[in-house]
C-alpha positions as CSV (number, residue, x, y, z in Angstrom):
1,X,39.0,-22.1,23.1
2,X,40.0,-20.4,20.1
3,X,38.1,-18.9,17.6
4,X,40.1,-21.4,14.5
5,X,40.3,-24.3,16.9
6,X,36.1,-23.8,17.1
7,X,36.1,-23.8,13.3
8,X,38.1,-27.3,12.9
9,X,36.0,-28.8,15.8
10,X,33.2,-27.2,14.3
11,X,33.2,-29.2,11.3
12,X,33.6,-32.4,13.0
13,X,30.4,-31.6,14.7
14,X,28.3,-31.1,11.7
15,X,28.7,-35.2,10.9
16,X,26.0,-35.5,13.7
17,X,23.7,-34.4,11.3
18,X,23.7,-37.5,8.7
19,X,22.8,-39.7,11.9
20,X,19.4,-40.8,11.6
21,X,16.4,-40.2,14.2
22,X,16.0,-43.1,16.1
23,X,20.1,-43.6,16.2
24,X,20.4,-42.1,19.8
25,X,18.1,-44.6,21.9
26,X,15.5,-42.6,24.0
27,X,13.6,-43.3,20.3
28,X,10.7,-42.4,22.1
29,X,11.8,-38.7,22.8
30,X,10.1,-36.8,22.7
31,X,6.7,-38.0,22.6
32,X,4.8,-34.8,24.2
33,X,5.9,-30.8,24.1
34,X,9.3,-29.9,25.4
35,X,9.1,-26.4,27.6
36,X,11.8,-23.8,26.6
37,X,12.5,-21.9,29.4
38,X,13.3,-18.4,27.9
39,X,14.7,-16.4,31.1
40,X,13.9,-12.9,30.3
41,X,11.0,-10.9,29.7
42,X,9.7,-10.8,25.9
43,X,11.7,-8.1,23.3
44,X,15.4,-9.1,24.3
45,X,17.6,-11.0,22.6
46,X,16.8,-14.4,24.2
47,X,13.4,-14.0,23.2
48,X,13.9,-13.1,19.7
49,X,16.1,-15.8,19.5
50,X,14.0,-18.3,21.7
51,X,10.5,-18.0,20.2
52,X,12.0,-18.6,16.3
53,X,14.2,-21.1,17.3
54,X,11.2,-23.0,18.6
55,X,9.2,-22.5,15.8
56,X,11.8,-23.9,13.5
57,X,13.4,-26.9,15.5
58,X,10.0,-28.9,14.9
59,X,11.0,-30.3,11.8
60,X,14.1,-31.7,13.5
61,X,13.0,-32.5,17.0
62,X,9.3,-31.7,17.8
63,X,7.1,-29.4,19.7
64,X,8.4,-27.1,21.6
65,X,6.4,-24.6,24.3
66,X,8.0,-21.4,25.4
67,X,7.9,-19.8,28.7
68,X,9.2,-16.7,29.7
69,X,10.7,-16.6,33.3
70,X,12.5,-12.9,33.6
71,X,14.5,-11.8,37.2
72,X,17.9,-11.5,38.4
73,X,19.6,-11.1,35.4
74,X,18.3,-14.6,34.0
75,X,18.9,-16.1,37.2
76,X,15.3,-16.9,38.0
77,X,14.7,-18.9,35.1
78,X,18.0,-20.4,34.8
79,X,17.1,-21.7,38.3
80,X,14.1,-23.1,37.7
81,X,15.9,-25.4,34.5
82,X,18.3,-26.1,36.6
83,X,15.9,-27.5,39.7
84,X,13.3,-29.3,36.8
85,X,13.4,-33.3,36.3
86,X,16.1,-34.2,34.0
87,X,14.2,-35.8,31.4
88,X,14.9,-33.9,28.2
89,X,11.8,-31.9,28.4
90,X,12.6,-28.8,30.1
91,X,15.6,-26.7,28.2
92,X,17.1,-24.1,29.0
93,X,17.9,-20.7,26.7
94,X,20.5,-19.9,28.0
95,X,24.3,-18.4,28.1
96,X,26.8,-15.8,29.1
97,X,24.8,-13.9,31.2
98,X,23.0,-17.1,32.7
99,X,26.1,-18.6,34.0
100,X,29.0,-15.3,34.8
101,X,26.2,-13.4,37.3
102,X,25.7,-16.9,39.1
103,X,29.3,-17.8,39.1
104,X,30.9,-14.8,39.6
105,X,28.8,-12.2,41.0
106,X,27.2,-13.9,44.2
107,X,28.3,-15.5,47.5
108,X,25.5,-17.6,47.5
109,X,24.3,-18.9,44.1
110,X,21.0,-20.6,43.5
111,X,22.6,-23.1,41.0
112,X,25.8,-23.6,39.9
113,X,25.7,-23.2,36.0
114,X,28.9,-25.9,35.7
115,X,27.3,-28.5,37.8
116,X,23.4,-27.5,37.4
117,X,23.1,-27.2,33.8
118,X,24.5,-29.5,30.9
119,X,25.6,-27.2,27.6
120,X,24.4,-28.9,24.6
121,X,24.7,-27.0,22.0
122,X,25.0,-23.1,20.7
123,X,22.7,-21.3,18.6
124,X,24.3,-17.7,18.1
125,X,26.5,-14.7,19.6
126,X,24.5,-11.6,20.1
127,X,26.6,-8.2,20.8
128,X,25.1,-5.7,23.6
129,X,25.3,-1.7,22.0
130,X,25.6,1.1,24.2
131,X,22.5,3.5,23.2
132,X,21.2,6.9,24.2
133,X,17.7,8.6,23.6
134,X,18.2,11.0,20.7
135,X,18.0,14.0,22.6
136,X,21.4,13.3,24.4
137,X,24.1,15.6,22.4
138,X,26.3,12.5,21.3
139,X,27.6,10.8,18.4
140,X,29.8,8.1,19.6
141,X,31.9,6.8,23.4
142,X,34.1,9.7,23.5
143,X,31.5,12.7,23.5
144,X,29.4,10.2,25.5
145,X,32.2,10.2,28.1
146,X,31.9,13.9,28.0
147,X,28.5,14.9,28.5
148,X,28.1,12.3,31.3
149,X,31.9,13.9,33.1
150,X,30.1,17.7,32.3
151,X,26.3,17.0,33.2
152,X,27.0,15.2,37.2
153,X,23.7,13.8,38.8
154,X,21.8,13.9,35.1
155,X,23.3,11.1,33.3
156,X,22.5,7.0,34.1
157,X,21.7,4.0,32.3
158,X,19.8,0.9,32.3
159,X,20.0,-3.0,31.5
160,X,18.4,-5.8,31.5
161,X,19.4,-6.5,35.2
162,X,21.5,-6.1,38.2
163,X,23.9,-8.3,37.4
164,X,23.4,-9.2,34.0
165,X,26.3,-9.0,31.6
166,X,24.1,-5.9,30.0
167,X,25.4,-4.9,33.2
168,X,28.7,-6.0,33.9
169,X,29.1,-4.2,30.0
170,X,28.1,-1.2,31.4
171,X,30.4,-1.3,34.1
172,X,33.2,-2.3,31.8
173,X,32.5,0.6,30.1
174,X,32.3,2.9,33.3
175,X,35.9,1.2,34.2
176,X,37.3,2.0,30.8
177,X,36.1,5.3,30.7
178,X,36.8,6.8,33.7
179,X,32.9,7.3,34.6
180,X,32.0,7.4,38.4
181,X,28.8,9.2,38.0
182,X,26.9,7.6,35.8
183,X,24.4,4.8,37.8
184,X,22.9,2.1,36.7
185,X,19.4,1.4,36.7
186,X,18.4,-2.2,36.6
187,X,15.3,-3.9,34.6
188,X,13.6,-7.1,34.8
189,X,14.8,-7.5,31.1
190,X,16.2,-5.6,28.4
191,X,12.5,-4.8,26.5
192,X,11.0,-2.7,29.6
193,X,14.3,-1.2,29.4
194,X,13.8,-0.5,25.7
195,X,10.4,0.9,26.4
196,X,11.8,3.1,29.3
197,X,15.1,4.8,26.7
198,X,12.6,5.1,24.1
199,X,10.3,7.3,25.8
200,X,13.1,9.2,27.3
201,X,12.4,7.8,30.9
202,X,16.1,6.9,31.0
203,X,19.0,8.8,28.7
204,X,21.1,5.6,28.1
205,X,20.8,1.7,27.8
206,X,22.9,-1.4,27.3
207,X,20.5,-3.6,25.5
208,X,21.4,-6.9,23.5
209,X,21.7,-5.7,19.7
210,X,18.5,-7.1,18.2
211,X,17.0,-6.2,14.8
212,X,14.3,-4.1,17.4
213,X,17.0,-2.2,18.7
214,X,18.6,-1.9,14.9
215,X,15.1,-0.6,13.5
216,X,14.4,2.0,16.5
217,X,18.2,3.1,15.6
218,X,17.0,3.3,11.7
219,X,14.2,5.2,12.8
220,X,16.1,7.8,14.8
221,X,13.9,6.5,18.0
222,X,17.3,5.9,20.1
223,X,21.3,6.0,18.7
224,X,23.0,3.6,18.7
225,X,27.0,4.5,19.7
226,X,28.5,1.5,19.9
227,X,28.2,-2.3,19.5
228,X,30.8,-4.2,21.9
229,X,31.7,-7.0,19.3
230,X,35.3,-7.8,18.3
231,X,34.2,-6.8,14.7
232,X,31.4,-5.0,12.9
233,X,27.8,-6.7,13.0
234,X,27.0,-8.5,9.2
235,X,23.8,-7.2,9.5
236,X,25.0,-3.1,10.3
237,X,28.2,-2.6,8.8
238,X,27.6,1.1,9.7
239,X,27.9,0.3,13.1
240,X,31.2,0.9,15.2
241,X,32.5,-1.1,17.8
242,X,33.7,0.2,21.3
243,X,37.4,-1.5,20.2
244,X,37.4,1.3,17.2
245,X,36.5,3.9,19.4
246,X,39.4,3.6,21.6
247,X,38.3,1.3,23.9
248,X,40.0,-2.0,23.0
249,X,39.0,-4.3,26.1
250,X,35.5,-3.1,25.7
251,X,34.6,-6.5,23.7
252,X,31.2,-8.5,25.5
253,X,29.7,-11.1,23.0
254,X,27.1,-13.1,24.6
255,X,26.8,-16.4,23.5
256,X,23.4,-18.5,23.6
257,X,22.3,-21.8,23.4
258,X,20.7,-24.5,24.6
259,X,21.3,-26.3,28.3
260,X,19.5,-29.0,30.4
261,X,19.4,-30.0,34.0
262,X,22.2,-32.0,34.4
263,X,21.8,-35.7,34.6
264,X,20.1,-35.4,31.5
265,X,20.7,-38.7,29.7
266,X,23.2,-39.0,27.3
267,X,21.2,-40.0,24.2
268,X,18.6,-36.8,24.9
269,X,21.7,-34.7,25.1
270,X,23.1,-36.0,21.7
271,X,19.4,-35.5,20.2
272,X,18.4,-32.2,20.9
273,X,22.2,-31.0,19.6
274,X,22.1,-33.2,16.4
275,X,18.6,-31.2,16.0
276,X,19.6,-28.5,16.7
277,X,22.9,-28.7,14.2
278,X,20.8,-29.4,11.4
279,X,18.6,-26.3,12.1
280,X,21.7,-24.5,12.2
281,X,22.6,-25.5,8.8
282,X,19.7,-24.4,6.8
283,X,20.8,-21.4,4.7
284,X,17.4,-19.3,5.9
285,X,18.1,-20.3,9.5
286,X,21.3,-18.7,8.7
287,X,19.8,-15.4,7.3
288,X,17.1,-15.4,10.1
289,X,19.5,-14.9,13.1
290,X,21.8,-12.3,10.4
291,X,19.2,-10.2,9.8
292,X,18.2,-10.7,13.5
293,X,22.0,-9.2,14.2
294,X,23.0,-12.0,15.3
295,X,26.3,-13.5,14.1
296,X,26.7,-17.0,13.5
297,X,29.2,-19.1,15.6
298,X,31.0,-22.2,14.4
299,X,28.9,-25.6,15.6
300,X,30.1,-27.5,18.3
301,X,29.5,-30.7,20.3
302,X,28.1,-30.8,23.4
303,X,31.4,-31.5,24.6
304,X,32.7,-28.7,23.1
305,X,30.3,-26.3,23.8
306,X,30.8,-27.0,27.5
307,X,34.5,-25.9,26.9
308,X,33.7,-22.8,24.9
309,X,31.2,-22.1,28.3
310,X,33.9,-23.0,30.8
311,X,36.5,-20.6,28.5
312,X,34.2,-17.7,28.4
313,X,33.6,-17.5,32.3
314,X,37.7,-17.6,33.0
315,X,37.6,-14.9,30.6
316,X,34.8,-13.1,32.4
317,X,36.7,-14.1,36.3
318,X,39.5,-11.5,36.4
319,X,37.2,-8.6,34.7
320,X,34.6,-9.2,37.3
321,X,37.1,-9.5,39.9
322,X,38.5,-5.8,38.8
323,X,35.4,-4.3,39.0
324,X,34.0,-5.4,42.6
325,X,31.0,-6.1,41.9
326,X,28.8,-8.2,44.1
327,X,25.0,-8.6,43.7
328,X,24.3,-10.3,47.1
């Protein structure tokens, strides 16, 4: 879907906010904590977008528990939402990188994110940087091409997975640049990763942009090179992206929002989005996930969501397919 058809279905969205509480049916739900299954480690993205998220959807919906499940790439957790009772009160944090590894990367899935997991409603698009540990002799993709073509057997990076779309960024990258000696070195989430790059364990990383990563970058703890967004980050204008470095395909926004086993009644569905759409509409929400570096996507039905998903992963299908990449 594109970006100005998301806009004008965007705003048709937002009326689900002037519905009333109790106008879905379910009017009981829900009547005890709802566990947010957050499937990565803490200090990535989905957790700094999970744990406020949770804090600030009480007013709208309730109480919600979060629990971090990290492994595969996402997969782990993803699974388990996708395997728990249908009943509105285990979510899922999920997106991008949930669905493409399970989709496109394995012969044999655990769950099948079309079938598995109902989308119900985004929260935000995070970009994934391409960072080095200050004491590799770069200063953006093209000297970082360099070093890594003139230093053989020194050079690797990490993600938050094998198989992650950290990852399959990486690759992209690897693809674009010519790079065939520069391995990858997977994590069980992009914060071990973080600790790993800033201690100069590994020289490189593809982490989720985060205001973490942003404030280490500040600091001159790691540098930033690169953010692979089609446009420069609101909250770090300085930033370039990979497109105006000379690598135009080398665009990887992942998006995140909230899913649910399917079979998920209707009325829960239509709940937790019209909650969720009114968080999404409060000006400091807003400015919490900016300064975050996150950027802000139009709102969406759940119907519409799950055809900005479905979009997104053709997308992905003839990039993975180019690269080869299997993870089973």
């Amino acid at each position: 879907m594109r970006r100005r058809d998301l806009l004008k279905f965007g705003m048709a969205a937002l009326s689900a906010q002037a519905l009333p509480r109790g106008a879905f049916g379910q009017a009981g739900y829900p009547d005890r904590p709802v566990r947010l299954i957050v499937p990565f480690p803490p200090g990535g993205a989905f957790d700094t977008i999970g744990r406020p998220w949770a804090e600030r959807i009480k007013t709208h919906l309730g109480t919600i528990v979060v629990e971090n499940i990290g492994g595969a790439g996402g997969g782990v957790g993803a699974a388990q939402a996708s395997r728990s009772r249908p009943d509105g009160y285990t979510l899922l944090l999920g997106g991008a990188t949930t669905h493409i590894t399970e989709a496109l990367l394995k012969t044999k899935p655990t769950y099948d994110p079309l079938k598995d997991l109902e989308p119900i409603s985004p929260i935000a698009v995070t970009a994934f940087a391409i960072a080095v540990h200050p004491s590799v002799p770069v200063k953006d993709l093209k000297e970082l091409v360099a070093h890594v073509k003139a230093n053989p057997g020194k050079m690797s990076y990490g993600s938050a997975g094998h198989g992650s779309l950290n990852h399959l960024t990486g690759e992209l990258f690897k693809l674009k640049a010519g790079l065939s000696d520069f391995p990858h070195v997977p994590y069980r989430g992009a914060g071990p990763g973080l600790i790993d790059l800033l201690s100069g364990q590994i020289p490189a990383l593809v982490p989720a942009m985060t205001n973490i990563v942003l404030e280490h970058h500040k600091a001159g703890k790691l540098r930033v090179l690169a953010v692979t967004h089609g446009k420069r980050l609101a909250a770090a204008p300085e930033l370039p992206t990979a497109v105006e470095q000379g690598f135009p395909d080398l665009v990887a926004p992942n998006f995140i929002g909230i899913y649910a086993p399917a079979g998920v009644p209707k009325e829960i569905v239509e709940r937790v989005s019209a909650a969720n759409l009114k968080l999404l509409a409060e000006k400091s929400y807003q400015e919490l996930l900016i300064s975050g570096t996150f950027e802000l996507e139009p709102p969406l039905s759940p119907a519409q969501y799950k055809r900005y998903v479905e979009d997104d992963m053709a997308r992905w299908q003839p990039i993975v397919k180019a690269m080869n990449i299997k993870i089973d």
